[in-house]
C-alpha positions in Angstrom: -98.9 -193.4 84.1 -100.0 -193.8 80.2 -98.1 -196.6 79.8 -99.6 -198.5 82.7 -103.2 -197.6 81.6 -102.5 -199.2 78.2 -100.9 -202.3 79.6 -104.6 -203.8 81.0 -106.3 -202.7 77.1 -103.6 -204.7 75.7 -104.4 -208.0 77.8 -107.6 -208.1 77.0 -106.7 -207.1 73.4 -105.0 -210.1 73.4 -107.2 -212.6 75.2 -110.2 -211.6 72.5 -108.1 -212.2 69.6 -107.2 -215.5 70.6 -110.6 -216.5 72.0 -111.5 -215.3 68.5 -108.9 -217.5 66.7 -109.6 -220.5 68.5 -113.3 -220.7 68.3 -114.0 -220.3 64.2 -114.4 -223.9 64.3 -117.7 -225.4 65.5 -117.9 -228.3 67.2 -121.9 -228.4 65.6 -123.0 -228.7 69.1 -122.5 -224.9 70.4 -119.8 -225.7 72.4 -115.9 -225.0 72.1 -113.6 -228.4 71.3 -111.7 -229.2 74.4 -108.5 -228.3 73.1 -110.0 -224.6 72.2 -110.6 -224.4 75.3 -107.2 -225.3 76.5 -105.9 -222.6 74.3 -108.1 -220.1 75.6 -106.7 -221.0 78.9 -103.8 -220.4 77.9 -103.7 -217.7 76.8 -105.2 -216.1 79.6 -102.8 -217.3 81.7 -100.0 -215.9 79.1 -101.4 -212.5 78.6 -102.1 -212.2 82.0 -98.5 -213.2 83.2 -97.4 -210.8 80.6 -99.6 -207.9 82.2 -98.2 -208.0 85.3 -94.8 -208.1 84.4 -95.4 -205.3 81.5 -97.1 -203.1 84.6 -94.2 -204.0 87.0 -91.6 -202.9 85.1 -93.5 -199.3 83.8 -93.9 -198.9 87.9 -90.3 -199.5 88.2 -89.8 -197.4 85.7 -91.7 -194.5 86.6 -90.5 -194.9 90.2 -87.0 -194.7 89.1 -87.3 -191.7 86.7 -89.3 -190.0 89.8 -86.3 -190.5 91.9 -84.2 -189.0 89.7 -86.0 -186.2 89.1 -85.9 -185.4 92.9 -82.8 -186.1 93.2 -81.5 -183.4 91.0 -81.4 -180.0 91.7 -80.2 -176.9 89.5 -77.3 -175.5 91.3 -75.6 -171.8 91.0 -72.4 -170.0 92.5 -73.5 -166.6 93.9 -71.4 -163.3 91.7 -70.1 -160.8 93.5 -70.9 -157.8 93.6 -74.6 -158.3 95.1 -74.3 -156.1 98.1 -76.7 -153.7 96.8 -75.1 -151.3 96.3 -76.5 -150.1 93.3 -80.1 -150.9 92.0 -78.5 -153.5 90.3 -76.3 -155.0 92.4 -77.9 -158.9 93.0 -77.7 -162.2 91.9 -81.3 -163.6 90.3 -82.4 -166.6 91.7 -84.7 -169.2 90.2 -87.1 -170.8 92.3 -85.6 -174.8 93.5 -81.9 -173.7 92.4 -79.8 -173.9 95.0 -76.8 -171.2 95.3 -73.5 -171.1 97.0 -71.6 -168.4 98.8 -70.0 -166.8 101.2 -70.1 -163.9 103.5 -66.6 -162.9 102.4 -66.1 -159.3 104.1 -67.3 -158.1 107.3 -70.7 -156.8 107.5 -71.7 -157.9 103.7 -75.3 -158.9 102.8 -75.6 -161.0 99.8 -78.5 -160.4 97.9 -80.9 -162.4 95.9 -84.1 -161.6 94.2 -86.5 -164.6 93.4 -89.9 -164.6 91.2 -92.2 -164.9 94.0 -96.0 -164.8 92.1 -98.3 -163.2 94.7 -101.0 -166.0 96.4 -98.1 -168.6 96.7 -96.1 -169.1 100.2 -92.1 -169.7 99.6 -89.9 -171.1 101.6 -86.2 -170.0 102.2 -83.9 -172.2 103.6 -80.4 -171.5 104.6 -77.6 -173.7 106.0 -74.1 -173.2 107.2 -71.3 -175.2 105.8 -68.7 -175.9 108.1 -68.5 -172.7 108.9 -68.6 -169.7 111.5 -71.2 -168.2 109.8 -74.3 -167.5 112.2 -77.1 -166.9 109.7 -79.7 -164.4 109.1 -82.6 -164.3 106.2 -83.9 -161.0 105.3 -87.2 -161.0 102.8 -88.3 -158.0 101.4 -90.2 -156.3 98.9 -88.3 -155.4 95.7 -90.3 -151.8 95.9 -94.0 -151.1 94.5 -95.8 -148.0 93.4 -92.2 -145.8 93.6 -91.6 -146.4 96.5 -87.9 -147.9 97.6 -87.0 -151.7 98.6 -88.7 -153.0 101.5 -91.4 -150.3 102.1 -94.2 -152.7 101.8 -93.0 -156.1 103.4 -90.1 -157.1 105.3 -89.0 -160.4 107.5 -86.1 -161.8 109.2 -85.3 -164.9 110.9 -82.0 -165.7 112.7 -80.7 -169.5 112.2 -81.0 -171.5 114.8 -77.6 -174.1 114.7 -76.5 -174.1 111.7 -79.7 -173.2 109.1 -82.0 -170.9 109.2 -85.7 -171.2 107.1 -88.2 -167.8 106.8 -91.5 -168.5 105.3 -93.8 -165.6 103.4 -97.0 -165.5 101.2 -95.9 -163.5 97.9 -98.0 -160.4 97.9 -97.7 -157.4 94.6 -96.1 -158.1 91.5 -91.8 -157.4 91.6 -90.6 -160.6 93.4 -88.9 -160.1 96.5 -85.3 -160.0 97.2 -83.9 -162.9 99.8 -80.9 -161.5 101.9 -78.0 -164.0 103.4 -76.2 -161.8 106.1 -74.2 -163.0 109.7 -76.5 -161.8 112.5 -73.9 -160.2 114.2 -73.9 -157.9 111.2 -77.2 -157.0 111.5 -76.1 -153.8 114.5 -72.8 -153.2 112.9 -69.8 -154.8 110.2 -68.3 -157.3 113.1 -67.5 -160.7 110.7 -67.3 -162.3 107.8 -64.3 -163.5 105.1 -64.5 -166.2 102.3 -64.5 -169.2 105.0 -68.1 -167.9 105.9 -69.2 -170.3 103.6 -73.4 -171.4 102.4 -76.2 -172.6 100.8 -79.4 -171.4 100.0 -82.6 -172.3 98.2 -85.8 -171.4 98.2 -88.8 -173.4 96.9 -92.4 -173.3 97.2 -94.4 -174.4 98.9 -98.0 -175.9 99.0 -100.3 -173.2 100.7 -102.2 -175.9 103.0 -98.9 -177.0 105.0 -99.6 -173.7 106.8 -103.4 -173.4 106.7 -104.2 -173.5 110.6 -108.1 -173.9 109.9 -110.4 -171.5 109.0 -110.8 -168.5 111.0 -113.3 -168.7 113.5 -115.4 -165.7 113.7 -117.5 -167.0 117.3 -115.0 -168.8 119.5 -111.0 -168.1 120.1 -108.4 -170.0 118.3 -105.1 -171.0 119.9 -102.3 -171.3 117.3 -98.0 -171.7 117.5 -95.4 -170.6 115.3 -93.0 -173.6 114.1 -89.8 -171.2 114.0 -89.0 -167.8 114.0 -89.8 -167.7 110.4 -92.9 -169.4 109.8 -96.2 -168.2 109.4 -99.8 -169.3 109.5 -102.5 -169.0 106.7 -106.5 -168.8 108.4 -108.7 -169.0 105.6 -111.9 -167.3 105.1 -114.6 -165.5 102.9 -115.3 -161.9 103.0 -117.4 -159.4 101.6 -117.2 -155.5 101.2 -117.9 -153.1 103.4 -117.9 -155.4 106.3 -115.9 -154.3 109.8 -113.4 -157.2 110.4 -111.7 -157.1 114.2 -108.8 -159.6 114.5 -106.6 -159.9 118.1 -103.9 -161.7 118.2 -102.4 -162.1 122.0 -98.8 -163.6 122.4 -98.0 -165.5 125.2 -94.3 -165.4 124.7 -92.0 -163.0 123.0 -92.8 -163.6 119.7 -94.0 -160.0 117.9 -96.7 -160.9 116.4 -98.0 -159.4 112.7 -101.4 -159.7 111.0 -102.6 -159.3 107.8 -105.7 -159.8 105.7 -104.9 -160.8 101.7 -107.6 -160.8 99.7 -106.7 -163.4 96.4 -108.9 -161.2 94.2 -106.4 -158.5 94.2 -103.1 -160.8 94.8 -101.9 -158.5 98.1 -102.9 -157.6 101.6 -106.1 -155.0 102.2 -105.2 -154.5 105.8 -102.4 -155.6 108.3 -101.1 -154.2 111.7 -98.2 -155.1 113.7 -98.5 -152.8 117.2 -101.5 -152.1 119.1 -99.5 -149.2 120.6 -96.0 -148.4 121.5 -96.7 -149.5 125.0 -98.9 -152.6 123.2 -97.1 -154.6 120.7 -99.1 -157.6 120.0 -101.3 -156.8 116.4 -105.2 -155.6 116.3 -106.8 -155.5 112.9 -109.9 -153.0 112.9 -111.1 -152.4 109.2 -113.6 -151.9 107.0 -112.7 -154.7 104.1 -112.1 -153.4 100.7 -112.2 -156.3 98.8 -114.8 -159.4 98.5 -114.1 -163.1 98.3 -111.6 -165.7 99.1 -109.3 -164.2 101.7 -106.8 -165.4 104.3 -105.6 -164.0 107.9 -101.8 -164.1 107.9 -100.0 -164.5 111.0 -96.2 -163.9 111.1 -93.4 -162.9 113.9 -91.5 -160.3 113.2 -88.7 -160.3 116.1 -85.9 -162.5 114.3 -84.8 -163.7 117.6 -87.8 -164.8 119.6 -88.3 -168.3 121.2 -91.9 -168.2 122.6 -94.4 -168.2 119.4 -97.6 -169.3 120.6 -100.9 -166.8 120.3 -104.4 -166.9 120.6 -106.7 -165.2 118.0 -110.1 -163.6 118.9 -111.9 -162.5 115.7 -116.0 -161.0 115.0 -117.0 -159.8 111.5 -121.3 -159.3 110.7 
């Protein structure tokens, strides 16, 4: 982009120096000779010509280097052991590399722990190659304040065909671990050997490709889940002390979850999944804690529903 903002300064560079050139010779009646004027002409014309094709090629250029850069992505072969089995027992994943593996005994999980930063939204995709692997993606917390993995936050999503894509808003600091399991070994060991082979990567994402408006605090909203993974991101401001009440009704079998995450502090001040046990779409009813830009998060949490649409009902003085 430089380059092409110096191309036009160096046209009319060079149309001044050679207007300069060719009129130090006065004609005595305060006009340019006809051939001066030819030459001035001219070289217009050339450093215009030359301009264009200077700023053509940079865009060609800069197109092609962009392309590359797309193009490639870091890739890694998941290490065994990273069962979990121990504390220690995972592969680190960088965000946009994208590993390969393989469910290669019945019932085992591969794990993966990635540097989510809390306030961004990741997404996790994972695809089946060629195999008999039916996928699963597990995100969890990598374990705050002492307490053990997955205590604070925890999603699945079950592939539908032959990938399978969970979407989350990091919240805490940690990271989270991403787990790669066969759904049927979600109950029980039932599958898996080294022909259970795939990929997975997870990059993030920009926050407003899951904004669905901001949060209306007078009228219901109406909202639908993409997949069984994806969430929904209802911005608004809030101030301390105030009694928020969010509804969320599902009219299929999706489970629904809320939370409030307040960006000040980088995590969620208040979040509900059940009404009840007989009631298990979520009802927020709290006093906020925090001040300032927040957003309602809305997630599923069954890894196998189909029907994801909701409708929100929300009041806060």
């Amino acid at each position: 982009m430089r380059l092409l903002r110096f191309v036009p300064l160096a046209a009319a560079v060079l149309v001044l120096a050679s207007y300069t050139a060719c009129s130090s010779s006065d004609d005595g009646a305060g006009g340019s000779a006809p051939d001066q004027d030819a030459a001035v002409e001219a070289a217009i014309e050339a450093s215009d010509e030359a301009a264009m094709e200077a700023s053509a090629e940079a865009a060609i250029e800069a197109a092609t280097e962009a392309g590359e850069e797309a193009a490639v992505v870091p890739t890694a072969q998941e290490q065994e052991p990273n069962n979990g089995a121990t504390d220690t027992e995972y592969n680190d994943l960088p965000i946009g590399t994208q590993v390969s593996g393989a469910i290669q005994d019945k019932g085992d999980p591969d794990i993966f722990r990635v540097p989510a930063e809390p306030g961004k939204v990741y997404l996790a995709t994972l695809t089946a190659l060629g195999s008999a692997l039916q996928g699963n993606l597990t995100v969890m917390d990598t374990g705050r304040d002492g307490d053990p993995e997955g205590s604070d936050y925890v999603k699945l999503a079950n592939a539908t065909g032959t990938s399978a894509t969970l979407a989350w808003l990091g919240m805490g600091e940690g990271g989270h671990f991403v787990v790669v399991r066969d759904k049927r070994n979600l109950e029980s060991a039932t599958v898996g050997d080294a022909d259970f082979k795939y990929q997975l990567i997870v990059e993030e994402r920009p926050a407003t490709e899951f904004e669905g408006g901001a949060l209306d605090f007078i009228l219901p909203m109406t909202g639908k889940l993409s997949s069984v993974g994806d969430l929904k991101l209802y911005p608004f401001d809030g101030t301390a002390g105030s009694d928020i009440v969010v509804k969320l009704d599902a009219s299929g079998d999706m489970d629904g979850r809320l939370m409030i995450f307040a960006k000040g502090t980088g995590s969620w001040i208040a979040r509900n999944d059940n009404q009840s046990q007989s009631n298990i779409d979520p009802l927020i009813d709290a006093f906020l804690t925090e001040s300032g830009a927040m957003w309602l998060v809305v997630e599923n949490v069954d890894h196998a529903a189909t029907g994801l649409d909701y409708a929100l009902t929300a009041t806060m003085p």
